[in-house]
N, C-alpha and C positions, 0 to 999 in steps of 0.2 A: 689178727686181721689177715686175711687171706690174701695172696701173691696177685695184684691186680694184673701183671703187665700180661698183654696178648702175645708177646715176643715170646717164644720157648726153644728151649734146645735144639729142637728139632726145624725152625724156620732158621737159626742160626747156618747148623748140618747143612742146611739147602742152598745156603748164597756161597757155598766153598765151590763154585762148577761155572765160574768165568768161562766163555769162552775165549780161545788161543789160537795164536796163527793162521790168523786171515789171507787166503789170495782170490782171484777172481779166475778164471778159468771160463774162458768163453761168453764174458759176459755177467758170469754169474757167482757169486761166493760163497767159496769155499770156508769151510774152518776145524779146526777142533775143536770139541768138545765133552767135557767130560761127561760121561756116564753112568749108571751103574752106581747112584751113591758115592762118587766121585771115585771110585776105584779102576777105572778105566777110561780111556782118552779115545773118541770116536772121527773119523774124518765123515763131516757134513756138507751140506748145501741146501741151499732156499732152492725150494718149486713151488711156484704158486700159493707163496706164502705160506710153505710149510717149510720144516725142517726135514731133510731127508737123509738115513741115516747111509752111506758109502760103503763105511768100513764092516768086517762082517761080527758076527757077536763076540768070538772070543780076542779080535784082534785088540791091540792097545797101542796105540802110534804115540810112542814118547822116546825119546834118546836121554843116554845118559854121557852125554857128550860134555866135558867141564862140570859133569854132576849138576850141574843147574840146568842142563839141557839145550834144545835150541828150533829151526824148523823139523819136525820129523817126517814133510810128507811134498811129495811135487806131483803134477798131473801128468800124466803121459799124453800126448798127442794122439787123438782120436778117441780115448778116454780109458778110463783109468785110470792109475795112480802109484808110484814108487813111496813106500814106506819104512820105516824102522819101527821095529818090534819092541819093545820094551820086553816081554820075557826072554829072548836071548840076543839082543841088540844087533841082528842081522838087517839087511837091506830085504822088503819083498816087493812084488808086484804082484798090484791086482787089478784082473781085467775084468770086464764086465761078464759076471754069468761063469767063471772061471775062479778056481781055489789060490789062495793066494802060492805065488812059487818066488822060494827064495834066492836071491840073484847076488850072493854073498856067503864067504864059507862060513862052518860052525866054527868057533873060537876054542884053539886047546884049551882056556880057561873062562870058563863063567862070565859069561860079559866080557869079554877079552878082545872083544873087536866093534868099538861100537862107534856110526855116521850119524853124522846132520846135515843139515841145509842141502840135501839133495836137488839138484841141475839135470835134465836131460841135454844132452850134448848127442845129437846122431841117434845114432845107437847103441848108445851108451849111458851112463846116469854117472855124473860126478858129483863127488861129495868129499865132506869133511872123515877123514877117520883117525878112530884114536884107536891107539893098539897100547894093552897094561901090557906090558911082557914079564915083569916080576911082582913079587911078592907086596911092595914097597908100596903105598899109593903114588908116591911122585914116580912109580917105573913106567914112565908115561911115552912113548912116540906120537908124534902126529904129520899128516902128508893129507893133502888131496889126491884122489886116488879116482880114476876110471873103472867103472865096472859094467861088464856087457849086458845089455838087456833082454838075449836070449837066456838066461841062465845055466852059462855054461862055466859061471867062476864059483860056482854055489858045491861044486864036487872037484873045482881045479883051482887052486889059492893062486896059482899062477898065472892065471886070466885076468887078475886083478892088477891093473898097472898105477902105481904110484908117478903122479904126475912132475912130482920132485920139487916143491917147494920150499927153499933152504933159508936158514939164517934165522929164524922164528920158532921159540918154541910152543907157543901158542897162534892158532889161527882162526881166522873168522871170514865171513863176507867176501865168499870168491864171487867174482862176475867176470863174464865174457864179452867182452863189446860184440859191436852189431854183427859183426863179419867174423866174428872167430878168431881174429890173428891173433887177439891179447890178451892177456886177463890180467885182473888185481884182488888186490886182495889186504887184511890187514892182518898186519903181524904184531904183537909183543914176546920181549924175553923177562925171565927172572932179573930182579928182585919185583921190577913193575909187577901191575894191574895195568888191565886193557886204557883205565882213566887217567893212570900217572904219565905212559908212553907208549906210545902206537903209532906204529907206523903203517905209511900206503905202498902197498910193494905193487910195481908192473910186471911184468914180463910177456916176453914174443910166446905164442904157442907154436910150436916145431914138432911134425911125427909126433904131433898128439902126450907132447909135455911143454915143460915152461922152462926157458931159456932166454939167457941174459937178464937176469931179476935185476931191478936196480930201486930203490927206496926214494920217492921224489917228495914223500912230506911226512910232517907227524915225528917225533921222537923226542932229543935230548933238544933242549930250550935256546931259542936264537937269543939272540940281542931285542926282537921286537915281540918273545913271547911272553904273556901277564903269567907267572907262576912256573914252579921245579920243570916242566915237561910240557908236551903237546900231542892231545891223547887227538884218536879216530874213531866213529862207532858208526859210521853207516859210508859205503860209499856207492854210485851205482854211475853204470856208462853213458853219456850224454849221446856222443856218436865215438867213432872208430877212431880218434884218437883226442879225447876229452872226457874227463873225469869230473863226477859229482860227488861232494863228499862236506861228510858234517866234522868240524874243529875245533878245539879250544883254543885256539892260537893265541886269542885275545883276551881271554879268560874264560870266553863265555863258548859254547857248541854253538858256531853260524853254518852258514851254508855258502860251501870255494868252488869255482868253475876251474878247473885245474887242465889245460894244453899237456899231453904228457910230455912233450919236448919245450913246455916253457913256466910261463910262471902263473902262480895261484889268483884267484881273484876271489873276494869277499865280496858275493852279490848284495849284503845287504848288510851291513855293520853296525850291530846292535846288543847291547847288552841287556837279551835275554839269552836261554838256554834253549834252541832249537832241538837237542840232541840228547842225550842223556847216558847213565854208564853201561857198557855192553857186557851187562853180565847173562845174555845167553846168546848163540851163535844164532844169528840171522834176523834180529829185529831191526825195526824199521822206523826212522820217526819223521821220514819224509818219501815224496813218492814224486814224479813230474807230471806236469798237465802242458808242456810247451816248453818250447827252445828257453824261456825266461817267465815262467809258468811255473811254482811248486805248491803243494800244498804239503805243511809244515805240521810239526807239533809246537808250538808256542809253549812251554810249560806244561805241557801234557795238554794243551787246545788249541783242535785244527785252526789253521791260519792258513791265506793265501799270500802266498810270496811273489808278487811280482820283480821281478831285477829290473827290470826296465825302468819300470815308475820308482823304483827305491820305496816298495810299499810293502807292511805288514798288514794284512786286514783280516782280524778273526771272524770266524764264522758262527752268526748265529745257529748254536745247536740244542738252546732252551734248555729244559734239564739234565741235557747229557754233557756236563759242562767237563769230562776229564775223558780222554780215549789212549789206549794203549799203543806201545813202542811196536805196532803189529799192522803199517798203513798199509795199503795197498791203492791203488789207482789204474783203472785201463779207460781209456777213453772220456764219457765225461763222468765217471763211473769210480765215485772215493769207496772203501769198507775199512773198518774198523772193528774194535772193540770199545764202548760207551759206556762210561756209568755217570751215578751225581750223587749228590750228598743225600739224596731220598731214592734213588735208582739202583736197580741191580744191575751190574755187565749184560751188555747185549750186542750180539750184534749189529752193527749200523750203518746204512749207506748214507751219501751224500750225492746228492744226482745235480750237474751241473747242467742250468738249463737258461734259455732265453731270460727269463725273467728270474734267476736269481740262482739259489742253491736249494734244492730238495731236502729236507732231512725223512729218514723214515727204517723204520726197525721191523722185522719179522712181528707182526700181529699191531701194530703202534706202540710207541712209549707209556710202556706201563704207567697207571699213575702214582702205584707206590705198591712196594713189595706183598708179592701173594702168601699168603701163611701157607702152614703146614696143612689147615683146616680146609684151602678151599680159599677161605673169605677174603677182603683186601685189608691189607694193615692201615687203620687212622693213623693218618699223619700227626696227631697228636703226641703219637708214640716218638716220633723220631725226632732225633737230635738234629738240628742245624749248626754246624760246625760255624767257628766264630774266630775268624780269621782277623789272630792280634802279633803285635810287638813287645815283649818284654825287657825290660831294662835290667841288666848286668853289672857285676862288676867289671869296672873299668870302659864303661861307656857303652859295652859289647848291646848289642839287639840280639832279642834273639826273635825268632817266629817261632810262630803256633798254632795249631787248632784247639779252641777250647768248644767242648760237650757235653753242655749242663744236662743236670737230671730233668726230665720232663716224661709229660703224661700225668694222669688225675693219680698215680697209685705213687708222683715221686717228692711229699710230702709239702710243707708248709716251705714259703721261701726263707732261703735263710744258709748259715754253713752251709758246706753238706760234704761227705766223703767225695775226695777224689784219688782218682788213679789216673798216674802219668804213664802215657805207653809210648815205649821208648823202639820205634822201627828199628828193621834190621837192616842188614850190611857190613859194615856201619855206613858205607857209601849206596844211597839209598835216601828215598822219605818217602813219607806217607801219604802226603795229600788228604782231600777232601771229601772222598768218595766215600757210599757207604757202607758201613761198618757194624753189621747188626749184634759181632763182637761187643762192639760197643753201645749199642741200643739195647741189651738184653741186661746191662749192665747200669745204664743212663734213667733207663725204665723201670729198675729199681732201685731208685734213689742214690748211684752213686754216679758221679761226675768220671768225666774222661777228658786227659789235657794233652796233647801231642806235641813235644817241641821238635825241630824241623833244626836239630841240635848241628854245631859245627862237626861238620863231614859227610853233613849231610848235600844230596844233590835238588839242582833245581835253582841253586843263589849265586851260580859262578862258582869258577876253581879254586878263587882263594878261601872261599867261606868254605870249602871243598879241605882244601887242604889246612885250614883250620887246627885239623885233627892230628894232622900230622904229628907223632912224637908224642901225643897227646891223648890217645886212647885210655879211658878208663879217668880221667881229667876234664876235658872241655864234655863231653858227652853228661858226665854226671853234674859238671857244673851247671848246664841249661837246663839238664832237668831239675835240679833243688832250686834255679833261679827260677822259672816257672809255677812251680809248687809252691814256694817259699811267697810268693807273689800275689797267689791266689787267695791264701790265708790270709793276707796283709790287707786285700781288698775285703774280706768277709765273705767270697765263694766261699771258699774250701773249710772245712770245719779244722780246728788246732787239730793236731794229734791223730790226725783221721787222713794221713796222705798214703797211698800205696804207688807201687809202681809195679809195669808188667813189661815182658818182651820176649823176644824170641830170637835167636841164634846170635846177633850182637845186640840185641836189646836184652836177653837173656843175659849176655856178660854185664851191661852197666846195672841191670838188677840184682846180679849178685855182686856186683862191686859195690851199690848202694847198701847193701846189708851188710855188708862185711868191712866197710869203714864209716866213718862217723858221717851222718846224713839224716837229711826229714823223713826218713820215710819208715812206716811203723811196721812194713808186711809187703809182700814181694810173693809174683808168677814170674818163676823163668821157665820158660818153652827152649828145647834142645840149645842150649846156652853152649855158647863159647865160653870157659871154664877155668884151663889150664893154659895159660899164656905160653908157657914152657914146650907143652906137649905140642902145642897147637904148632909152633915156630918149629920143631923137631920131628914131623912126621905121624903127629895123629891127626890130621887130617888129609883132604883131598889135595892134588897137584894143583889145580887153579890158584888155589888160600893158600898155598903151604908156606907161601915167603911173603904174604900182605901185611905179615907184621914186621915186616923193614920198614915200611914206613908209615906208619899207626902206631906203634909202640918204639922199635929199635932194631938191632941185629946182634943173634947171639954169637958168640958168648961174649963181646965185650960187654954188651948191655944186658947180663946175667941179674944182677941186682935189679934192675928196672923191672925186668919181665918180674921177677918176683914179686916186686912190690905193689905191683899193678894186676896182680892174677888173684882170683877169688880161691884160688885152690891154695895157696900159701900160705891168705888170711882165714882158713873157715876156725879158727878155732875165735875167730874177733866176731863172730855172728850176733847179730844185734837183735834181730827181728824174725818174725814169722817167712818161713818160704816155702812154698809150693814149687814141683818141679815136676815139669811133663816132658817125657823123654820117648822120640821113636827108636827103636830098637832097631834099625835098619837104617839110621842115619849113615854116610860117610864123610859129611862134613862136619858134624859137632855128633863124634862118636859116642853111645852107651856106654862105653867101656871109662871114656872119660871124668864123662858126667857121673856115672856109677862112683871111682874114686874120690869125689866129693862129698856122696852123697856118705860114705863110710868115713872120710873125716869130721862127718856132722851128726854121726850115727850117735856118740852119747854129747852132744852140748844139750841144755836146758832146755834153748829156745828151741819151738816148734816147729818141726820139719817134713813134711811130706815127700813122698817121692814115687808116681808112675808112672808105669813104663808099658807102651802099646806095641803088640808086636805088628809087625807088618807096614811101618810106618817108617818113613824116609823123612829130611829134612824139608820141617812145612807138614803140618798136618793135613791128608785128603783125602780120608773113609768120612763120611757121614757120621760113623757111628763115634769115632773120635773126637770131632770138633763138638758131638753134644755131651759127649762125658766130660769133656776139657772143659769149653766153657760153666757148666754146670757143678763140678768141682772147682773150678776158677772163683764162681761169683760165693758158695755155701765158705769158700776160702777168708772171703775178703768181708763176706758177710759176718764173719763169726769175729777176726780183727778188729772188725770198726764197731763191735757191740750191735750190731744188727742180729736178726736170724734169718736164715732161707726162705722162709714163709713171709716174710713181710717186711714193704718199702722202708726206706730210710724217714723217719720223722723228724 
């Protein structure tokens, strides 16, 4: 029987090109977007309902700034644009009709000096920089730092003035109030993550640096905070001395009007999660529209905040029901990034008018994803995620997305193969948006189940912290508890459960195969691996201590790491595993993953393992996510007694 589904490799390939980093610019928004078979990141803008492309063909505006990146791009005043270069992570400018000139020196080593979240200050551009200076990945510095926008620091490293902000060895979310006197900004040190403790640092600007820094919120845990810490992930200037800023204080990320000489206020006290974890420099999940005026991210959906009325009121935005940590606002003027459970990312405005709120996207909201071919995908095809509670041991809930097989090619009702895909992070979730990953997979008869497993974000800090200690434990428990569940109803066929994931969904997939669990066959994507190494310097400086509090601290907790690492246990391997690795990763390194793959090299069970050159963590060549998924499904397809050529019966 022949492969019915219309879904292929290649319409997979094509939903990998979100766009990123939304701002408005006179009106009008701006964004990134990838290019080029996703190989390249472009700065855009809407004209007349087109897309028009800014940046020029060879440029590529991404930063490797915490390796997961962050803003790479500001507008200049009168037009133009300050960027960062991804092939040698300098600062440029480009003016209209003009090549671009870089306004930042060459680095003595390879990537050796690389900015985000760039500001125009004068005439000047400030920004985040990080400087490697050794060998070591954690040989990490970082400072905001002035640089002139004539390009005279681009041949004088000395022209570059470090604005000297202390006490923090990670930084994020510089802003200047109205008038210039002050800035803020959010700090964390090791062992944290920006989500564990973060603090709100102020300071006076004096002769053009920062002076008298003092810490007015966010860090080690009061008497009235719900959970270990009290993180920050967005803060921005109300006036010249008043502060906007998102908190866990309560458990939950609200939004505090903060007096910088008095005390905080919680405009709106509610236990949802307005906020979410800042894992890259300069995202955004709220924007202002008035003195007591916000428009929010409610769970990843906009909402109007009034303080006044003490009101949340989400906005109808029809199928674009998830939008990203990327808001933006001028006037009566929202932008974002949109998608939904049948939508592909878009960009999307929100027009605030007399009679209500406009929604409306570059060409209209698709009504459901374009193929490779030209044609429009039948919604036939697509999975409607099915948003449940699972019961645990010990009373535990867990949430989920469950994505049955459908489509005329995804057999008779009844069992059926599923695969649990387990998000990454681990501080992180998935949501509901869609996943042609998983439609390419759904549309031939195998189910998709996502738990939204403890440490995951989006349910409050203490569902957050969950995981705490607990890595490689509560993660693998919700997913056998959701699987184990499905089979129990008669979804999921016995014997036919897999599981997939990538960078710590990668780890509890091969912790699933290498200790005793439901699952028959296993995708790890550049997997976190070696608990040991990972805690000891193969990895990046951002991650390099996140296993203090996920797992332990070595070396008292040596035994633990062990016990709990898939690289200890490969010789316990149970089951089939496929393993897709980028060769250019620096946070779940080759070199790692390789050492696994050689203690797996003669066990019985079946093992796969390739490796893409020119791929960083997160697959995003085109030509990649079709060979992956595609080897992915002939993977799972051969496990569950299926073949390539035809749906599950």
């Amino acid at each position: 029987m022949p492969d019915l589904s219309p879904i292929t490799s290649a319409d997979v390939g094509g939903t990998h090109s979100a766009p990123l980093w939304v701002g408005i610019v006179d009106g009008v928004p701006w964004w990134i977007q990838p290019v080029d078979e996703g190989t390249r990141y472009a700065l855009v803008r809407e004209r007349d309902g087109e897309i028009i492309r800014l940046s020029g063909a060879t440029a590529n505006l991404r930063t490797r700034v915490h390796e997961y990146g962050g803003q790479p791009w500001v507008a200049l005043p009168g037009g133009g644009f300050v960027y960062t270069e991804w092939a040698d992570q300098r600062l440029y400018s480009q003016t209209p009709d003009a090549q671009p000139m870089p306004l930042t020196p060459a680095p003595s080593r390879p990537a050796g000096l690389r900015y985000a979240a760039p500001m125009v200050v004068g005439d000047e551009v400030w920004a985040l920089r990080e400087e490697h200076y050794g060998d070591a990945p954690t040989d990490v510095r970082r400072d905001f730092v002035a640089v002139p926008l004539d390009g005279s620091a681009a041949a004088d490293p000395s022209r570059v003035r470090a604005l000297g902000a202390t006490g923090h060895h990670f930084l994020a979310g510089l802003r200047l109030s109205p008038d210039g006197s002050r800035a803020a900004w959010i700090g964390w040190n090791h062992p944290y993550m920006s989500w564990d403790r973060s603090e709100v640092v102020v300071a006076d600007v004096i002769a053009g640096g920062f002076a008298n820094q003092r810490v007015i919120a966010g860090g080690a845990p009061t008497a009235e905070a719900a959970g270990d810490g009290i993180a920050v992930c967005q803060l921005e200037w109300q006036d010249d001395d008043t502060l906007l800023y998102l908190s866990d204080l309560t458990g939950w990320f609200n939004l505090y009007r903060h007096p910088i000489d008095g005390s905080a206020t919680n405009l709106l006290p509610i236990d949802h999660e307005l906020g979410g974890p800042l894992w890259r420099v300069g995202q955004r999940w709220f924007a202002q529209l008035g003195v007591d005026r916000f428009v929010v991210l409610d769970h990843s959906h906009p909402a109007i905040l009034d303080a006044a009325a003490a009101t949340l009121t989400p906005i109808d935005t029809g199928a674009l029901s998830t939008w990203g940590a990327f808001i933006a606002a001028d006037g009566d003027l929202i932008a974002d990034v949109a998608a939904g459970p049948k939508h592909v990312s878009v960009l999307a405005t929100l027009r605030l008018t007399d009679d209500g709120i406009r929604l409306s996207t570059l060409g209209g909201v698709p009504a459901l994803p374009q193929l490779a071919t030209g044609e429009q995908l039948s919604e036939e095809w697509l999975p409607t995620p099915e948003f449940r509670w699972f019961e645990g041991e010990g009373g535990v809930r867990v949430p989920a997305y469950v994505y049955r097989p459908i489509g005329p090619g995804s057999g008779a009702p009844g069992p059926a193969p599923y695969v649990v895909h387990i998000h990454g992070g681990p501080t992180g979730e998935n949501g509901s948006t869609l996943d042609l990953e998983f439609a390419y997979l759904t549309s031939r008869g195998i189910g998709v189940v996502v738990p939204e497993y403890g440490g995951s974000t989006g349910y409050g800090r203490l569902w957050r912290e969950r995981l705490n200690g607990q890595w490689g434990v509560v993660d693998l428990h919700d997913a056998s508890t959701v699987a184990t569940a499905l089979v129990a109803e008669g979804l999921a066929a016995p014997g036919k459960l897999g599981i997939r994931g990538g960078s710590a969904g990668g780890f509890t997939t091969a912790a699933a195969l290498t200790t005793p669990s439901p699952f028959g066959a296993g995708v790890a994507r550049y997997p976190v691996i070696d608990l040991v190494a990972f805690a000891s310097g193969e990895t990046h400086d951002l991650e390099s201590q996140y296993m203090a509090s996920i797992v332990g601290r070595l070396p008292e907790d040596a035994a633990l790491f062990e016990e709990r690492s898939p690289q200890a246990r490969a010789g316990q391997l149970h089951s089939p595993i496929l393993i897709l690795q980028g060769l250019d990763d620096q946070i779940c390194m080759a070199s790692t993953t390789e050492r696994f793959v050689d203690a797996i090299a003669d066990s019985p069970v079946r093992h796969e393992y390739i490796a893409y050159e020119g791929e960083q963590h997160g697959f995003r060549k085109a030509s990649t996510v079709r060979d992956a998924i595609e080897r992915e499904y002939a993977f799972f397809a051969r496990e569950f007694g299926l073949t390539a050529s035809e749906p599950a019966q």
